[in-house]
C-alpha positions as CSV (number, residue, x, y, z in Angstrom):
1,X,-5.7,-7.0,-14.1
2,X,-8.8,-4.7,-14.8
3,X,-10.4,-3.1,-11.9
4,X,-14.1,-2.3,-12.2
5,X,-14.7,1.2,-11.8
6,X,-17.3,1.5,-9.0
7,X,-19.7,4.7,-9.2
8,X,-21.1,6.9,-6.1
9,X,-23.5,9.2,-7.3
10,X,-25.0,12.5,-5.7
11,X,-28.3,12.6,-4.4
12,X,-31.3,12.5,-6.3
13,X,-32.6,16.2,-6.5
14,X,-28.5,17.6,-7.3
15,X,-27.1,18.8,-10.0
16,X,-24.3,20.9,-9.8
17,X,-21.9,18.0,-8.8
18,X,-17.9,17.7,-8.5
19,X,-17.0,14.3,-10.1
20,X,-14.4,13.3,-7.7
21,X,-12.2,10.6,-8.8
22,X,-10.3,8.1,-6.1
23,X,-7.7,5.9,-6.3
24,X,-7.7,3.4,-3.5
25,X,-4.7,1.7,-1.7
26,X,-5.3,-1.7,-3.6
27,X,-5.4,-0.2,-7.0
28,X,-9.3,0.2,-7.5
29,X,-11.1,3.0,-8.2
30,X,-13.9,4.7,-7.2
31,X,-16.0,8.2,-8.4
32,X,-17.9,9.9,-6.2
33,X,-20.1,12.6,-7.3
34,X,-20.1,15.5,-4.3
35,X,-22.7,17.7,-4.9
36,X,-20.7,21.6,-5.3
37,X,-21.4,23.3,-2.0
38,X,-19.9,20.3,-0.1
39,X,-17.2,20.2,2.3
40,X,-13.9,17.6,2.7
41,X,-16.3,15.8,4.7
42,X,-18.3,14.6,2.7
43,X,-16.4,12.8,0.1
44,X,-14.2,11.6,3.1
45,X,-17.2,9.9,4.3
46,X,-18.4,8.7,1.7
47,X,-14.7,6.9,0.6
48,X,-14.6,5.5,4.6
49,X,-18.1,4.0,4.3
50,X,-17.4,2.3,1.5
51,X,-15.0,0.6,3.1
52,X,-16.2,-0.1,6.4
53,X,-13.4,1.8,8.0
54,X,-13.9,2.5,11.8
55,X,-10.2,3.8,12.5
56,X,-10.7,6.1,10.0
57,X,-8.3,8.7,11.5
58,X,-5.3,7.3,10.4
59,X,-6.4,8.1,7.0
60,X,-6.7,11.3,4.4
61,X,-7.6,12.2,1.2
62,X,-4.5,13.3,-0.7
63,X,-4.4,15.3,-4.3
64,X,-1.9,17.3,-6.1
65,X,-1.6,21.0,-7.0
66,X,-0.7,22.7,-10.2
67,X,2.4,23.2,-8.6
68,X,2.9,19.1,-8.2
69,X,2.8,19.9,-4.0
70,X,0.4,17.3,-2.4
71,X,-1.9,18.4,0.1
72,X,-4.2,16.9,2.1
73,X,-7.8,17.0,1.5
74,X,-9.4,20.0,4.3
75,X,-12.5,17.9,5.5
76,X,-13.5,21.5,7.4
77,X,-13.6,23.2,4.1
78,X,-15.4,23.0,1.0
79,X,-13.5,21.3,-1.9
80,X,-14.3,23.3,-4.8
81,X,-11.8,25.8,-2.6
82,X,-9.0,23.8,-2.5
83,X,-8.9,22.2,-6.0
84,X,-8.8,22.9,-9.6
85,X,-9.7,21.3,-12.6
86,X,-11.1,17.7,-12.4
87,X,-10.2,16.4,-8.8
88,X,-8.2,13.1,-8.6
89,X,-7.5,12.0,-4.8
90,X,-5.8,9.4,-3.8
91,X,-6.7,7.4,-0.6
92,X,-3.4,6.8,2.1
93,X,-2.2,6.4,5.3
94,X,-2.0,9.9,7.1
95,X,-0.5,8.7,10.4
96,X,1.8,5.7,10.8
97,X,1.0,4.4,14.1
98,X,4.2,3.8,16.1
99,X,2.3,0.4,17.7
100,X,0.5,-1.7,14.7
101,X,-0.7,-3.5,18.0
102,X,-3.0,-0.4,18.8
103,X,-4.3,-1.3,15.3
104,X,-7.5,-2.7,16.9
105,X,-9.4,-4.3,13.2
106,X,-7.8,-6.3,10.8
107,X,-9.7,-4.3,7.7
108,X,-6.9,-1.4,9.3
109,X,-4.0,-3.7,9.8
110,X,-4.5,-4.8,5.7
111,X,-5.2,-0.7,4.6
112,X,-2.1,-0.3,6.4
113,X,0.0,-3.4,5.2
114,X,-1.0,-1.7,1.1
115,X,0.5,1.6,2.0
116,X,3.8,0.2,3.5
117,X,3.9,-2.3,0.3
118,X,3.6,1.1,-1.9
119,X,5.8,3.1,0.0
120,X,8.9,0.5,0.0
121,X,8.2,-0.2,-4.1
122,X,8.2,3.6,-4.7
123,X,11.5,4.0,-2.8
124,X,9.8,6.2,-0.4
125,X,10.7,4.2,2.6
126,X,14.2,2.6,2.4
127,X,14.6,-1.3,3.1
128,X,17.7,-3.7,3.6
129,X,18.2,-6.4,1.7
130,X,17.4,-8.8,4.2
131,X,14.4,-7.4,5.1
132,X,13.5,-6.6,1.9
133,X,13.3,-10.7,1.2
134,X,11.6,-11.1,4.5
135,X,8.5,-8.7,3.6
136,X,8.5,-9.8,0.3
137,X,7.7,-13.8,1.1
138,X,5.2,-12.3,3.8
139,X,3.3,-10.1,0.9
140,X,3.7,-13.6,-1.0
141,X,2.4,-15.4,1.9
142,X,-0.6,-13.3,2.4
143,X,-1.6,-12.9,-1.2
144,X,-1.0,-16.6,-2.3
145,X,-1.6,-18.4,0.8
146,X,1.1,-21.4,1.9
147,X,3.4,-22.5,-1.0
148,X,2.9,-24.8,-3.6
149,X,5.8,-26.5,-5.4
150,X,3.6,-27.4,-8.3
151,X,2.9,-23.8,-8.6
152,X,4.9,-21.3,-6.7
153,X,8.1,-21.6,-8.9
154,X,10.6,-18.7,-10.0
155,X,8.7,-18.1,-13.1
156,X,5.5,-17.3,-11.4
157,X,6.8,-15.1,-8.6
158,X,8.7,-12.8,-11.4
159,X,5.8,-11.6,-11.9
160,X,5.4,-9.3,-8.4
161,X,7.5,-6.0,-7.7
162,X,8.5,-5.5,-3.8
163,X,11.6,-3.1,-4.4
164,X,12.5,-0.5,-7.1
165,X,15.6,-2.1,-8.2
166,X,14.3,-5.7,-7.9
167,X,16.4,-8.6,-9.8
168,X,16.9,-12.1,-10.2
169,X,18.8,-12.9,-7.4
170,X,16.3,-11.1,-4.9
171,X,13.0,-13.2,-6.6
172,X,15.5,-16.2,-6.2
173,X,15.8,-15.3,-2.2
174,X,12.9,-14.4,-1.7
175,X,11.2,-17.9,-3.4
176,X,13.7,-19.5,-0.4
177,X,12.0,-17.4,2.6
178,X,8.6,-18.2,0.6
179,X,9.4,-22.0,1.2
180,X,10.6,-21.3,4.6
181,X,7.5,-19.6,6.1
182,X,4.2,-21.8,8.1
183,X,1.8,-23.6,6.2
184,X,-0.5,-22.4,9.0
185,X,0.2,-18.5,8.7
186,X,-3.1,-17.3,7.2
187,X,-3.0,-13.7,5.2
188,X,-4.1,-11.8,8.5
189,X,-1.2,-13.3,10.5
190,X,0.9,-12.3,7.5
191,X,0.4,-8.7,7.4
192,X,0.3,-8.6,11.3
193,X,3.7,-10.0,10.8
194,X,4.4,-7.7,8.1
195,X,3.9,-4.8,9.8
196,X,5.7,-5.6,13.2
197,X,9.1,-6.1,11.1
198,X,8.2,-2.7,8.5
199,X,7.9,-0.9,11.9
200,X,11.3,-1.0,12.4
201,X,12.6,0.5,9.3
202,X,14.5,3.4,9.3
203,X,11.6,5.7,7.9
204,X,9.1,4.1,8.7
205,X,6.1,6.7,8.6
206,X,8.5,9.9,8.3
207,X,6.7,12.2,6.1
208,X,9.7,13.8,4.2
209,X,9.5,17.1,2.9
210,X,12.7,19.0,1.1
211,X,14.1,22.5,2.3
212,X,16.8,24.8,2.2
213,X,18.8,26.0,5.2
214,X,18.1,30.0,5.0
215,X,21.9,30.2,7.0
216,X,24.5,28.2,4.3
217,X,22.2,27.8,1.5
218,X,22.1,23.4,1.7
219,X,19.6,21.0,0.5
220,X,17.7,19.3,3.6
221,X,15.3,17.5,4.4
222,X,12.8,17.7,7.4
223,X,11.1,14.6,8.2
224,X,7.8,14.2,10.3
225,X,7.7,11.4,13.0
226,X,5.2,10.9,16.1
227,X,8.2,11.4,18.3
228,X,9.3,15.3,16.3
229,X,10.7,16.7,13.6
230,X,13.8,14.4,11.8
231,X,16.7,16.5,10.0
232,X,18.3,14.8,7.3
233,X,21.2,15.7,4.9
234,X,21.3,13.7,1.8
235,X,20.5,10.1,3.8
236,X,22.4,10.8,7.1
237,X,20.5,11.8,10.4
238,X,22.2,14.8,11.2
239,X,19.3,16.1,14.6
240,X,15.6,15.4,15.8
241,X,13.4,18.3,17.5
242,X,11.6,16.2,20.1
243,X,7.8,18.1,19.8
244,X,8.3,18.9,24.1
245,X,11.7,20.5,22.8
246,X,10.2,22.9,20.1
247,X,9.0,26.0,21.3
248,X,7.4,27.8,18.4
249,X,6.7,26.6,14.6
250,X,5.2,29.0,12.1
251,X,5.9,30.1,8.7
252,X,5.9,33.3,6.7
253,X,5.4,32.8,2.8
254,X,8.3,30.5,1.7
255,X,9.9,30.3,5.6
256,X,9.0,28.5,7.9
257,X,10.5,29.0,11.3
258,X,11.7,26.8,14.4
259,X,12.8,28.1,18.2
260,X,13.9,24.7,19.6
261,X,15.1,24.5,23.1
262,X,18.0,22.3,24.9
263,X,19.7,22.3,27.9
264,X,23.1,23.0,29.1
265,X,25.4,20.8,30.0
266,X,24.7,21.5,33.8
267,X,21.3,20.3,33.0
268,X,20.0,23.7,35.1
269,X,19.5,26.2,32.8
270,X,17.9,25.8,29.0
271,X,18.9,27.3,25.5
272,X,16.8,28.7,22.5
273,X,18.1,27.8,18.5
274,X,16.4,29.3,15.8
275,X,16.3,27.4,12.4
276,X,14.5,29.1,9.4
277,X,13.9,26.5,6.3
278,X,13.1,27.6,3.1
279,X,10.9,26.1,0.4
280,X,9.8,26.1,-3.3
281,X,6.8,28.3,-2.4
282,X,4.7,29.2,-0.6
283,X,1.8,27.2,-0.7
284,X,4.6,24.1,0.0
285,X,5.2,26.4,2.8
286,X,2.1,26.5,4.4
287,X,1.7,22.5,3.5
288,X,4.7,21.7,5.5
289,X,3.3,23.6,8.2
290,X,0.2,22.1,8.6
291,X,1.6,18.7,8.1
292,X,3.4,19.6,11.1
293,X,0.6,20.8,13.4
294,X,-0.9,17.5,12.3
295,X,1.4,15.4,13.2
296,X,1.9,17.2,16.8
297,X,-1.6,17.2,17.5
298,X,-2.4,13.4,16.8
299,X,0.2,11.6,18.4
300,X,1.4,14.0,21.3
301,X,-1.9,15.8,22.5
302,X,-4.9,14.0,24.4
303,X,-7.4,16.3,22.2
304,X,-7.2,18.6,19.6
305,X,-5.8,22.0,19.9
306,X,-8.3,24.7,21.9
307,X,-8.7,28.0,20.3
308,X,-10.1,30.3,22.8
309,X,-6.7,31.2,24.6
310,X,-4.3,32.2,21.1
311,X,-1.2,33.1,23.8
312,X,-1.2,30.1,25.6
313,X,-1.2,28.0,22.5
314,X,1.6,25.9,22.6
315,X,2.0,26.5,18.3
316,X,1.2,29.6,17.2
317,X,-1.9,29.6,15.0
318,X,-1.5,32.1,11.9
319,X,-3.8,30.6,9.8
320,X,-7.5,29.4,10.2
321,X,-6.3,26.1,9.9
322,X,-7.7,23.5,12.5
323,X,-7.2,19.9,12.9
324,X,-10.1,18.0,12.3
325,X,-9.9,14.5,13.7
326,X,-9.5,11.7,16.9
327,X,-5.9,12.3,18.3
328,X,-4.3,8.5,18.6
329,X,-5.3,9.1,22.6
330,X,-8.6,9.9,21.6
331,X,-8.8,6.7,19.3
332,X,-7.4,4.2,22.0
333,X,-9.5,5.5,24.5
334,X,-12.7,5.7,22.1
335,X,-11.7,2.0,20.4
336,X,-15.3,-0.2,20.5
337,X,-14.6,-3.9,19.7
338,X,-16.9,-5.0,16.7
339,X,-17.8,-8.3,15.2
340,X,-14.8,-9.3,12.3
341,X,-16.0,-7.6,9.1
342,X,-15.2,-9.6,6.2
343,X,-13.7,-7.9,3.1
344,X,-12.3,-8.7,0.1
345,X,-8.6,-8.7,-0.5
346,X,-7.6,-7.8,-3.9
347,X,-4.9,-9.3,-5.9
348,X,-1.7,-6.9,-6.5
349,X,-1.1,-5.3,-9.8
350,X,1.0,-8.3,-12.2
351,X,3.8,-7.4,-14.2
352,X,5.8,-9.4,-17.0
353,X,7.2,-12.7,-16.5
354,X,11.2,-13.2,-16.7
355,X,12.5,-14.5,-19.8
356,X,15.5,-15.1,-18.2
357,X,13.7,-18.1,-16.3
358,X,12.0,-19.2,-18.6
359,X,14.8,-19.6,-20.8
360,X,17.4,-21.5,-18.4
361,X,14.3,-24.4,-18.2
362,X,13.8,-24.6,-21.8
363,X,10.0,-25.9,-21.4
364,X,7.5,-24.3,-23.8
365,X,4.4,-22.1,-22.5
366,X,1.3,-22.3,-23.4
367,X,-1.4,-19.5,-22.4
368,X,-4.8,-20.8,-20.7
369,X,-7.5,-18.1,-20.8
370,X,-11.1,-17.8,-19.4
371,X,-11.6,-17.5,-15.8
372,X,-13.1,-14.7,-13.5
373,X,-10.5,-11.4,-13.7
374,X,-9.5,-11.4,-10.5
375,X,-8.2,-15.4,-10.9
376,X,-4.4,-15.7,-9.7
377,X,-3.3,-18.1,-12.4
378,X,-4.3,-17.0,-15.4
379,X,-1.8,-16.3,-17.2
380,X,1.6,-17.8,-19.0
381,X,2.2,-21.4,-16.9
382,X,4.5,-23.9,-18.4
383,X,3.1,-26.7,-20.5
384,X,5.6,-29.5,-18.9
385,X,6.6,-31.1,-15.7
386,X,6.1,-30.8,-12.3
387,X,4.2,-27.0,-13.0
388,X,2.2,-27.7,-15.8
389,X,-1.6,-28.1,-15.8
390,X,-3.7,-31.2,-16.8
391,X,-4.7,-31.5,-20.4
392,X,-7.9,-28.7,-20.1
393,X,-9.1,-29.4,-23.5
394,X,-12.5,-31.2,-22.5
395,X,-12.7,-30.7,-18.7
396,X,-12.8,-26.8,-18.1
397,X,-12.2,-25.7,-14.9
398,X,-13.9,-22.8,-13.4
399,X,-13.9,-21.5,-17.0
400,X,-11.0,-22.3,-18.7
401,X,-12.2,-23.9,-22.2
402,X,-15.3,-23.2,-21.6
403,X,-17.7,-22.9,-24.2
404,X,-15.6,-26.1,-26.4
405,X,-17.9,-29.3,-27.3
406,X,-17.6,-32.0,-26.2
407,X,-16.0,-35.1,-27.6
408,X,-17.2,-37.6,-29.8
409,X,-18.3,-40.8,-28.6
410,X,-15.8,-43.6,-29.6
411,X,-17.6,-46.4,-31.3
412,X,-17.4,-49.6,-28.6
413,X,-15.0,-51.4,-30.0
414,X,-12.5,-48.6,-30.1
415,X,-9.4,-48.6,-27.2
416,X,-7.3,-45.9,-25.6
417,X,-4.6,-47.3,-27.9
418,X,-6.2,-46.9,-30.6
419,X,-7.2,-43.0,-30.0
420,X,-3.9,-42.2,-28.3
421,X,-3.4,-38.6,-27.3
422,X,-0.9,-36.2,-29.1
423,X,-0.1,-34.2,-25.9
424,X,1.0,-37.5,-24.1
425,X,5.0,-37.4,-23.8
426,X,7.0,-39.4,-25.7
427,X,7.3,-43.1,-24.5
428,X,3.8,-43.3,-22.7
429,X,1.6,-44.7,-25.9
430,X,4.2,-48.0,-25.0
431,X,3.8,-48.1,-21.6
432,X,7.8,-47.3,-21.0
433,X,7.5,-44.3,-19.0
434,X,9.1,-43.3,-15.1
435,X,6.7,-43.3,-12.6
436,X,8.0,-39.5,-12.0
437,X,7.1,-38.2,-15.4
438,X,3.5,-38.6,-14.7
439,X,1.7,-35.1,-14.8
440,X,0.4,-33.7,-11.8
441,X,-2.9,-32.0,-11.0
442,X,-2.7,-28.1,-11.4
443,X,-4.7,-26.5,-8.1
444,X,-7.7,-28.0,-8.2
445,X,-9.4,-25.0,-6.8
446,X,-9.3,-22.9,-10.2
């Protein structure tokens, strides 16, 4: 599936300009020209009002370093600072609300319900078997609408990835749970549904970043949550700093520094712990860092951090970094009901069919082409039975063989016997045909 390319360009009057490329979360593209002196902000605003965002705060602007370390996109600084070379940026969910029900549009709720699709096919988020059949019929569900047994068979849903290692049996199970889900359960129902069962995934919105421990030398990794920071060790849990627990977080070039506090067992007196982490560099350092002051200030504080009083601070500041957005308070409070905004949903990306089901059914394929190039079906269907199209030849549908004549005009004393059709299947020219064997109209909207 091609994607037009859409185009943003600088003002009139400017022309020292940054082409910025974007890659959205449903595969499109998007290049903004940001005239040189500009800040984060503006391309950020640009990207948000192009999509009619309004809980825009959840989001960021993310873009790797020479290095390969992702950082966020600064909106308080200006970009030609913080990249090099021509910028790509890619557009993605910052903050993983804990409550999709605080998601207050559904233009959010489907933003969101791309980047947990992404994350669970990239491996980045973890998923059960089980689940992973359940999300996977409601992706189907919300992409394809209610099933279709003329339509909706094995062949057809090989086509979508939901998990890295995905195989036969897992399209198989999830073509069951496909069949099992309401007619009635429109896509926005579907990705509401969507994200209430993703939200209970093990990682679900831990930002994971990889460490050493400065004391025995071991890999870890330190995961960000709304509720503190996650420890793990390979895949097992092995502590959580609640933020109220941690007492001090900074870093010094490739360190970066906890003082976590806990209580005694008598519950009456409190203990400090000191962990120092290591990293690749320092500029993943400093990343980590700020991802961490980030993620503090939007989900635990009712406003951003205040400068004025650097003491009383409850992180220590050692850079000029600020945050620069709504905390989640700040968005619940601020939240201003709007009409429903209508957008488009875009079809995910296709891959190749199975041969391996197309070869246990032994009926031959035929391609149909024309169409718009966003069109669901067009592709490889099968030429036979209960999935096969109509005969296309002289009636196009919404495109497909257009642009072929018309037929000739039998003379009037000329009968269907007597033109017969050569796509017919054996037996019908004689009239000795089941009742079953009859084709069946192929989705009549195309």
């Amino acid at each position: 599936m091609q994607i037009k390319l859409k185009h943003i360009p600088a003002p009139p009057k400017c022309r020292d300009i940054i082409p910025c490329h974007v890659v959205l979360l449903d595969g499109s593209d998007i290049t903004v020209d940001v005239p040189r002196p500009e800040k984060g902000e503006y391309l950020f605003r640009k990207i948000v009002m192009q999509l009619d965002l309004v809980e825009e705060d959840y989001f960021g602007l993310q873009f790797m370093d020479k290095n390969q370390v992702p950082h966020w996109l600064d909106k308080t600084k200006k970009i030609k600072k913080q990249i090099q070379g021509p910028p790509t940026f890619h557009f993605r969910v910052k903050f993983y609300t804990s409550e999709p029900i605080n998601l207050g549009e559904e233009l959010t709720r489907y933003q969101f319900f791309l980047q947990l699709k992404q994350d669970i096919l990239q491996g980045k988020m973890p998923c059960p078997g089980e689940k992973a059949i359940k999300l996977a019929a409601l992706a189907l569900q919300s992409e394809l609408g209610a099933y279709e047994a003329d339509v909706h068979n094995l062949y057809f849903i090989s086509e979508f990835r939901f998990v890295p290692d995905q195989n036969e049996d897992f399209e198989v199970a999830v073509l069951e749970e496909y069949k099992a889900l309401s007619p009635d359960l429109n896509p926005a129902a579907a990705e509401k549904k969507y994200l209430e069962e993703a939200m209970f995934l093990e990682h679900y919105g831990v930002d994971m970043h990889s460490v050493k421990s400065k004391k025995d030398g071991n890999d870890y990794r330190l995961g960000l949550t709304p509720s503190g920071i996650l420890v793990l060790e390979s895949d097992a849990k092995i502590g959580l700093f609640f933020w109220p627990n941690i007492k001090k977080l900074e870093f010094k070039e490739r360190k970066l520094i906890l003082v976590v506090t806990s209580q005694d067992d008598d519950g009456q007196s409190e203990q400090e712990h000191k962990f120092v982490f290591v990293l690749d560099n320092a500029k993943a350092c400093k990343h980590l860092w700020k991802c961490a002051v980030e993620h503090h200030t939007f989900f635990r504080l009712q406003n951003p951090i205040a400068t004025k009083h650097k003491n009383k601070q409850f992180i220590r500041m050692g850079s000029r970094f600020r945050p620069s957005f709504r905390t989640e308070m700040q968005l619940q409070r601020g939240a201003k009901q709007r009409m429903s905004v209508p957008f488009e949903r875009k079809p995910s990306r296709r891959y190749s069919r199975r041969s391996t089901f197309r070869s246990t059914r032994s009926v031959p394929q035929k391609q149909v082409s024309g169409g718009d190039a966003n069109d669901h079906f067009r592709r490889f269907i099968p030429a036979e039975g209960p999935s096969a199209p109509p005969d296309l030849k002289y009636k196009p549908i919404s495109g497909f063989g257009a642009g072929r004549k018309p037929p000739k005009r039998e003379e009037s004393g000329s009968t269907v016997e007597s033109r017969g059709r050569s796509d017919s299947p054996k037996g019908w020219e004689n009239g000795d045909h089941n009742s079953n064997e009859r084709p069946v109209l192929f989705m009549a909207r195309l």
